[in-house]
N, C-alpha and C positions, 0 to 999 in steps of 0.2 A: 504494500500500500504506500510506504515512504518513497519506495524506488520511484512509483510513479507518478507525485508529486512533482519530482524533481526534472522527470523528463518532461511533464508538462511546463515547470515554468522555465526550463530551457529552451521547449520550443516556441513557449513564447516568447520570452526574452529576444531567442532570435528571429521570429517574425516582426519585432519593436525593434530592432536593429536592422533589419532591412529596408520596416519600411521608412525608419526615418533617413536611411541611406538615399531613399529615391524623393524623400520630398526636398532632401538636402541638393540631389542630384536634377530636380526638377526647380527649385529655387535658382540653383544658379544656371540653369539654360533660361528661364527668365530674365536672370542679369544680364546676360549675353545678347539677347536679341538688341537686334539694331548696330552691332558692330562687323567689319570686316572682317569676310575669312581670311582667315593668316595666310593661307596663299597668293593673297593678291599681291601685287605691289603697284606701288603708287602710280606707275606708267599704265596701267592695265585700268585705274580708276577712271568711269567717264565723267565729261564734266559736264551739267546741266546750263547751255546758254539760251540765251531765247530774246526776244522783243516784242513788245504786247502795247499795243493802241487802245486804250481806253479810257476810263474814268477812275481816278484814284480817288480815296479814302483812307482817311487815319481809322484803323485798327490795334492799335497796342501800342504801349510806349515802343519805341525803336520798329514797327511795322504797320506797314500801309495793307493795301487790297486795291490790286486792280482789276477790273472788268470791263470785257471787252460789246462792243455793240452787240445784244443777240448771245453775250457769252455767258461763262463761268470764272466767277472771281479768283482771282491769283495772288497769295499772301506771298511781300516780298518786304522781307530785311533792309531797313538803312542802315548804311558803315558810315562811319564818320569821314567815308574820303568818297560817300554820293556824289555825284556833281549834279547840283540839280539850276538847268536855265528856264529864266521865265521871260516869253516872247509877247505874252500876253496882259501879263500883269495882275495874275490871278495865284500865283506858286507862293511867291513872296509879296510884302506890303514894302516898297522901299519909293522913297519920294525923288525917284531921278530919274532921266530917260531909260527906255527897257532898248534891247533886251540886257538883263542883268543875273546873275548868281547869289543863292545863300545858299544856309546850311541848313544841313538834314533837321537842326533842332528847330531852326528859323520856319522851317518849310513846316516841319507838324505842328508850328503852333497857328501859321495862315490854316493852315488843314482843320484843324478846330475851329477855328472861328467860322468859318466859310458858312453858308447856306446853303450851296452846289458842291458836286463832286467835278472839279475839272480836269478838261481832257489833255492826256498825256502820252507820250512815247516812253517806254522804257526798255531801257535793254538791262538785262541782267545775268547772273552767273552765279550758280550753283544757290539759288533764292535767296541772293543779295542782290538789290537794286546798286548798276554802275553810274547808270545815267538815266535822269528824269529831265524830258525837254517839254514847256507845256506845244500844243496845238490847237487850231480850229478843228471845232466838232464837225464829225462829215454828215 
């Protein structure tokens, strides 16, 4: 009767050490996702470039959304080396002839004030905004 005590709580014991082996083994492929496989290397990474005409909006500190005529909105990252020109006088509020330049911080705070969403070209890379140019809506 004692023998078999024992072998029961050894086989439990070791079913509680398996299974926390797999939730241990299952937490960290968790942590993992979203990282490179080790095999890659950096030349083998592609790089996301692109250019999208449409109407921007402040979304987050540090990120916009642009949407295209007829489209799906595109969240894209300001860095603080954006270049953003305003042809129209609608990007930045500055009191001297256009077209002129600010900064990404300048540019979100016209982005909040505004009552419109205005129309913009942007090119970017890897969902940072390089350059924001505004335009006529077509």
């Amino acid at each position: 009767m004692r023998m078999r005590n024992v072998v029961i709580a050894a086989v439990a014991s070791a079913g509680l050490t398996m299974s926390l082996g797999m939730v241990g083994a299952v937490a960290t492929a968790h942590a993992d996702t979203g990282s490179k496989p080790a095999h890659t290397t950096p030349a083998q990474q592609k790089t996301k470039t692109g250019k999208i005409v449409g109407q921007v909006d402040h979304l987050a500190p540090g990120k916009i959304i642009v949407t295209p005529l007829n489209g799906t909105g595109q969240a894209l990252w300001l860095a603080t080396d954006t270049r953003i020109k305003d042809r129209m006088g609608d990007l930045c509020f500055k009191n001297k002839p256009l077209p002129y330049s600010c900064t990404p911080d300048q540019f979100e705070e016209t982005l909040k004030k505004l009552s419109y969403d205005p129309w913009v070209t942007i090119t970017y890379k890897d969902g940072v905004a390089l350059t924001i140019t505004s335009v006529v809506p077509v």
